[in-house]
C-alpha positions as a Markdown table, in Angstrom:
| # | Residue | x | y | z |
|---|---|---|---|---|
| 1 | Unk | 0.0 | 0.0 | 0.0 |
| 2 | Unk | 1.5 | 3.4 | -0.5 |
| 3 | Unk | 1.5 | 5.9 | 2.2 |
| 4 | Unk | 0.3 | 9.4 | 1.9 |
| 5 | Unk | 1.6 | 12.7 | 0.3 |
| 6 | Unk | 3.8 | 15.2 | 2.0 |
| 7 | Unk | 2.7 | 17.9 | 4.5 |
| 8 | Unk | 2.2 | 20.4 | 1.6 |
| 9 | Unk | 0.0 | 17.7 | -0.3 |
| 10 | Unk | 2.5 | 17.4 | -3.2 |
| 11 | Unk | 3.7 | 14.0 | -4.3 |
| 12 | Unk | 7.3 | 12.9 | -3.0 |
| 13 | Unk | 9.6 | 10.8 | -5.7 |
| 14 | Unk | 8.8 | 7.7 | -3.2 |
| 15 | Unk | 5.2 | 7.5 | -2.3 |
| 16 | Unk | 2.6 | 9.1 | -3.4 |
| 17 | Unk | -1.8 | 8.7 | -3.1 |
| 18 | Unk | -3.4 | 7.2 | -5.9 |
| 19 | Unk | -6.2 | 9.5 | -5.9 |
| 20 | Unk | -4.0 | 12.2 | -6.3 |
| 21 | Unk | -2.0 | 11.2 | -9.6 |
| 22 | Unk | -5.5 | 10.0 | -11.4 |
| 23 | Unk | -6.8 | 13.5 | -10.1 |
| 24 | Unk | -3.5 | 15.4 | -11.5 |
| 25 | Unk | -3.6 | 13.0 | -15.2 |
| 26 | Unk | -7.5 | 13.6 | -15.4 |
| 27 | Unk | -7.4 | 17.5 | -15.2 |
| 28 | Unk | -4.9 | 17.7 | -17.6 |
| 29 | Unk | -6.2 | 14.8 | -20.4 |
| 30 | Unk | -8.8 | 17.4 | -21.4 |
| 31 | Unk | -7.1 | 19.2 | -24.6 |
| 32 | Unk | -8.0 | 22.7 | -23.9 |
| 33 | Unk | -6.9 | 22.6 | -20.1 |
| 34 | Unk | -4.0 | 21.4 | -21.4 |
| 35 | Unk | -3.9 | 23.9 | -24.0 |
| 36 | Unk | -4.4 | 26.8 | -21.1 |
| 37 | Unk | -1.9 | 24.8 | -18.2 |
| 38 | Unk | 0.7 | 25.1 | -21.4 |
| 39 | Unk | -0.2 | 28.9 | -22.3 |
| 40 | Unk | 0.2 | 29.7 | -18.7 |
| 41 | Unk | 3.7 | 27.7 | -18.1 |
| 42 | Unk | 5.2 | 30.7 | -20.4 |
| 43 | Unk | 3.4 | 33.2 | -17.9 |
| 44 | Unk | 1.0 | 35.1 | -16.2 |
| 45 | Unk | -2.0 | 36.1 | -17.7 |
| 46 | Unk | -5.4 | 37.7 | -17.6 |
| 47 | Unk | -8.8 | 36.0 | -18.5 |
| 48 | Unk | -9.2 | 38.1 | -21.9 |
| 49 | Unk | -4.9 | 37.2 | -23.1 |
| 50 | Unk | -6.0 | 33.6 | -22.8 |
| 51 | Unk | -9.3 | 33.9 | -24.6 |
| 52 | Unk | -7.7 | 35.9 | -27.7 |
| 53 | Unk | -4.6 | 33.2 | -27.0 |
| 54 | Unk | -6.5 | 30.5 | -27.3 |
| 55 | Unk | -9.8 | 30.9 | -29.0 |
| 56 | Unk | -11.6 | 29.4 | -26.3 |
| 57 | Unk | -15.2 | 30.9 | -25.3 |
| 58 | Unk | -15.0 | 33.1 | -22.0 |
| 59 | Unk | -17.1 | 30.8 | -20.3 |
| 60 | Unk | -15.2 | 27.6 | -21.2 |
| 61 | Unk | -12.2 | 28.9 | -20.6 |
| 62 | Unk | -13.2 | 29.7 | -16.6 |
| 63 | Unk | -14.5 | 26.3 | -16.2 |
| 64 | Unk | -11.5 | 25.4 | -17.2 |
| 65 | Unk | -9.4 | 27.5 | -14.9 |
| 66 | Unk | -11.5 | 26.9 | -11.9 |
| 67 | Unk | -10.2 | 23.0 | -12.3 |
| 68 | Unk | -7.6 | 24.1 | -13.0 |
| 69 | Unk | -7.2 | 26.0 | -9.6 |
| 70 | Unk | -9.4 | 23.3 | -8.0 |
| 71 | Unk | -6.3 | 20.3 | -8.6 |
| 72 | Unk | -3.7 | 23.1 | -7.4 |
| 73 | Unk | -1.8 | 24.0 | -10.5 |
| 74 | Unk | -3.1 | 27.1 | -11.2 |
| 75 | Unk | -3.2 | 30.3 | -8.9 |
| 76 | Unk | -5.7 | 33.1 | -9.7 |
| 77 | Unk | -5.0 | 37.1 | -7.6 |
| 78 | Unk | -6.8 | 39.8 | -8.3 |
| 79 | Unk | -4.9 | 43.1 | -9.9 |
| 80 | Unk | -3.4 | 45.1 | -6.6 |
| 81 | Unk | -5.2 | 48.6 | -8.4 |
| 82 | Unk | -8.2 | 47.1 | -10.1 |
| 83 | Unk | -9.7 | 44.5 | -8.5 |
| 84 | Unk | -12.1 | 43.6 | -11.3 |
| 85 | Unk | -9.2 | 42.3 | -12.6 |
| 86 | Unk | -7.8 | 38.4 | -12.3 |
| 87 | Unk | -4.6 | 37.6 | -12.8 |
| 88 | Unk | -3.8 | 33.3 | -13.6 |
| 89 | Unk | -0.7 | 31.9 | -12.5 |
| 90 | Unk | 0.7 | 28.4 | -12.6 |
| 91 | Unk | 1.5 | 27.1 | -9.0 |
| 92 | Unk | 4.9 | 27.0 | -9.0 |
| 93 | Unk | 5.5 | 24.4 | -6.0 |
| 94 | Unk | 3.1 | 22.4 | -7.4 |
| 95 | Unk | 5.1 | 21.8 | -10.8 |
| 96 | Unk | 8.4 | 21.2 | -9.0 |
| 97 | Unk | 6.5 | 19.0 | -6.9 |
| 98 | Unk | 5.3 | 17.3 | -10.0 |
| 99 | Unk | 8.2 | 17.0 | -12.3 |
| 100 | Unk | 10.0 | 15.8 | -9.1 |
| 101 | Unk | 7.1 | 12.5 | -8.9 |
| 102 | Unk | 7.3 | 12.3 | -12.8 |
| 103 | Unk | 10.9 | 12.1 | -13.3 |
| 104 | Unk | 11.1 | 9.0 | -10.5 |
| 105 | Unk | 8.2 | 7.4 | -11.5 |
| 106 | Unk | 9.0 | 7.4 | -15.2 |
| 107 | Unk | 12.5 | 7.0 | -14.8 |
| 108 | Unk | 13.6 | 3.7 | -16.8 |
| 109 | Unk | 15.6 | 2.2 | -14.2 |
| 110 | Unk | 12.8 | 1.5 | -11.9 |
| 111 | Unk | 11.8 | -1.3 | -14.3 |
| 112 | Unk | 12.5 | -4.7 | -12.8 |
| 113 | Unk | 13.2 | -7.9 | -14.7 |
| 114 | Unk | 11.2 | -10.6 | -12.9 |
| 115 | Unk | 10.4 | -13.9 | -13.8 |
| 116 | Unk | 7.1 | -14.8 | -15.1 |
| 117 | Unk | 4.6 | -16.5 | -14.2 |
| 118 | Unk | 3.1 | -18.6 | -17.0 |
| 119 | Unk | 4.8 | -21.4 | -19.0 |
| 120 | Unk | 7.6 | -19.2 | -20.3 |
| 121 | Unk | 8.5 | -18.3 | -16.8 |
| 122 | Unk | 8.8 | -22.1 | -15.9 |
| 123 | Unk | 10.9 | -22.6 | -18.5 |
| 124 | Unk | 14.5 | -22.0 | -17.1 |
| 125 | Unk | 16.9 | -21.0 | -20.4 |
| 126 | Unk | 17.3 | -17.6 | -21.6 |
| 127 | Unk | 17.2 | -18.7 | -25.1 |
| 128 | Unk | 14.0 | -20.3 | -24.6 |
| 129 | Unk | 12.9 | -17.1 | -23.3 |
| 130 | Unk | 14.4 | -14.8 | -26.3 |
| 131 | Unk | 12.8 | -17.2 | -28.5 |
| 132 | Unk | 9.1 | -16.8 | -27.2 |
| 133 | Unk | 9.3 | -12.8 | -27.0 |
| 134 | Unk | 10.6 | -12.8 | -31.1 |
């Protein structure tokens, strides 16, 4: 079983919840959040940038944001002189903490060779083996 996320809810390279990740792939498997996350990885922006950015309807484009905000990786302030403003971020902890789960778990050394458990994993030469997976 694996054991919870760290105090600041991001994933460590070790452990992580599986709620969490299938939250995390599932926000951003929808092509125009991924379209927005992207736009906003090159910087702040307002709500009427990413609508002329990105051709997306006002209104699609916040529900899209509020996900967005609601799985943590995007930040939303208001302007300091204009409130009516908004301001979207990405959530720059959140990222790091993410790359930093990403590159471990995708990393290509974790992959174990273990025998198998059907007939070819009875059998006990490698050429047998080599033979089967051609």
């Amino acid at each position: 079983m694996m054991s919870v996320t760290t105090m600041t809810g991001l994933p460590t390279a070790e452990r992580e919840a599986p709620g969490e990740s299938s939250v995390f792939f599932k926000t951003l498997s929808d092509p125009n959040r991924l379209r927005v996350f992207a736009q906003l990885m090159r910087g702040d922006s307002c709500n009427c940038e990413l609508v002329a950015q990105l051709g997306i309807p006002a209104n699609l484009l916040s529900h899209h944001l509020k996900v967005l905000s609601e799985a943590g990786l995007v930040r939303a302030r208001r302007d300091a002189v204009d409130g009516r403003w908004i301001y979207y971020s990405v959530n720059r902890a959140a990222v790091a903490g993410w790359h930093t789960y990403l590159q471990s778990f995708l990393d290509p050394s974790r992959i174990e060779e273990r025998p198998l458990c059907g007939p070819e994993g009875q059998c006990d030469t490698a050429a047998t083996r080599s033979v089967a997976l051609a």
